[in-house]
C-alpha positions as CSV (number, residue, x, y, z in Angstrom):
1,X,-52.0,-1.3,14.1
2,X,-54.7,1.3,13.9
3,X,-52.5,3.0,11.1
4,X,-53.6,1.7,8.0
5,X,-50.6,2.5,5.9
6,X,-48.9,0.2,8.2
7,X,-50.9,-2.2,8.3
8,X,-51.2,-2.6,4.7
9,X,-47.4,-2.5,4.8
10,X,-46.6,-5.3,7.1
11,X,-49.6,-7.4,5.7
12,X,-47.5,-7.8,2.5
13,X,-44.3,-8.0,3.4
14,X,-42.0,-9.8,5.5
15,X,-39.8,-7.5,8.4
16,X,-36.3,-9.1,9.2
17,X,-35.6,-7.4,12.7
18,X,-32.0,-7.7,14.0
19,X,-32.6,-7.9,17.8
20,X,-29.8,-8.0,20.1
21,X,-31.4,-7.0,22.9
22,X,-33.3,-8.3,26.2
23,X,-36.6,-7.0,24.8
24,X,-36.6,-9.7,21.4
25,X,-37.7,-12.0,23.7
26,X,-41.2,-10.7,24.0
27,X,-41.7,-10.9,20.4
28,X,-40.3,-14.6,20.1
29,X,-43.1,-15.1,22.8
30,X,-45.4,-12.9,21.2
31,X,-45.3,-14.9,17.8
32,X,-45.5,-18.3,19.7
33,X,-48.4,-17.2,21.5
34,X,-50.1,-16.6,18.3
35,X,-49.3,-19.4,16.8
36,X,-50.9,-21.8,19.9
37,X,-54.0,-19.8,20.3
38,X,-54.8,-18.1,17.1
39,X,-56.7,-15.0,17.5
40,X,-58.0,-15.6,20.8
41,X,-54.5,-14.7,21.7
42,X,-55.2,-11.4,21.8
43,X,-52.3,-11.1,19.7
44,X,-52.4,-9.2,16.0
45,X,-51.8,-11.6,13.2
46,X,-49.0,-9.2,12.0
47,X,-46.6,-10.4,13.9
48,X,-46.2,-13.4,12.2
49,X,-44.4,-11.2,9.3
50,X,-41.6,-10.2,11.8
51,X,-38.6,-12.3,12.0
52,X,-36.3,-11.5,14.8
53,X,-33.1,-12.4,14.2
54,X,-29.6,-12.5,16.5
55,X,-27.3,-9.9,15.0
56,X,-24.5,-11.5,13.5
57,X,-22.0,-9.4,15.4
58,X,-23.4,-10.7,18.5
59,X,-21.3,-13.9,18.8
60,X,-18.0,-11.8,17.8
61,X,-15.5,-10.8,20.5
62,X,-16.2,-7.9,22.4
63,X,-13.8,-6.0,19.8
64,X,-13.7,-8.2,16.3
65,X,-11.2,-7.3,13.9
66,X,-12.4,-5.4,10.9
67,X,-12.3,-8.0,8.4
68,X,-14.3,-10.1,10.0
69,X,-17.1,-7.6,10.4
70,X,-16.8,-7.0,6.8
71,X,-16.2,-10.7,5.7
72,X,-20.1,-10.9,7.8
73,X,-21.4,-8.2,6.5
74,X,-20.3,-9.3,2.4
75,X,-22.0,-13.1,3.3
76,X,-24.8,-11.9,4.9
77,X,-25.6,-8.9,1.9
78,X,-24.8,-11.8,-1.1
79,X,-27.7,-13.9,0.6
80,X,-30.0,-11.5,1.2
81,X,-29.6,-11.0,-2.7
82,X,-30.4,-14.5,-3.4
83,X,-33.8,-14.9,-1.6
84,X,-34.5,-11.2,-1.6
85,X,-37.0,-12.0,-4.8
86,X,-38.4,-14.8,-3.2
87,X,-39.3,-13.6,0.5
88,X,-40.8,-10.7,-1.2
């Protein structure tokens, strides 16, 4: 976080990151780790703004029908319109 463009960036706003991967699980215990020791974590207080998430299309079959990736996709974009205002 030496960049301070970033920085700035991240400090106001809130970063939804679809994870559906191995690796989300360090940030999961990245942010708990923050939140039980503060900044004697060692952990930058940044990473509270990411939210990693479990892709929707991660609990589909291995080969989901079409409309049912677009059926997630419509739900999932009409939300994001609803709180957009509010989360940012």
């Amino acid at each position: 976080m030496n960049i301070p463009k970033a920085k700035a960036y991240i400090e106001t706003r809130v970063l939804v990151a679809p994870m559906d991967y191995p690796g989300q699980l360090h940030i999961w215990c990245g942010i708990i780790c923050h939140i039980k020791n503060g900044n004697s974590s060692g952990i930058l207080e940044q990473i509270l703004h990411v939210v990693p998430m479990i892709g929707s299309l991660h609990v589909l079959a291995q080969k989901p029908k079409s409309y049912k990736i677009n059926l997630i996709l419509k739900i999932v974009s009409q939300g994001w319109s609803q709180v957009r205002s509010i989360i940012v």
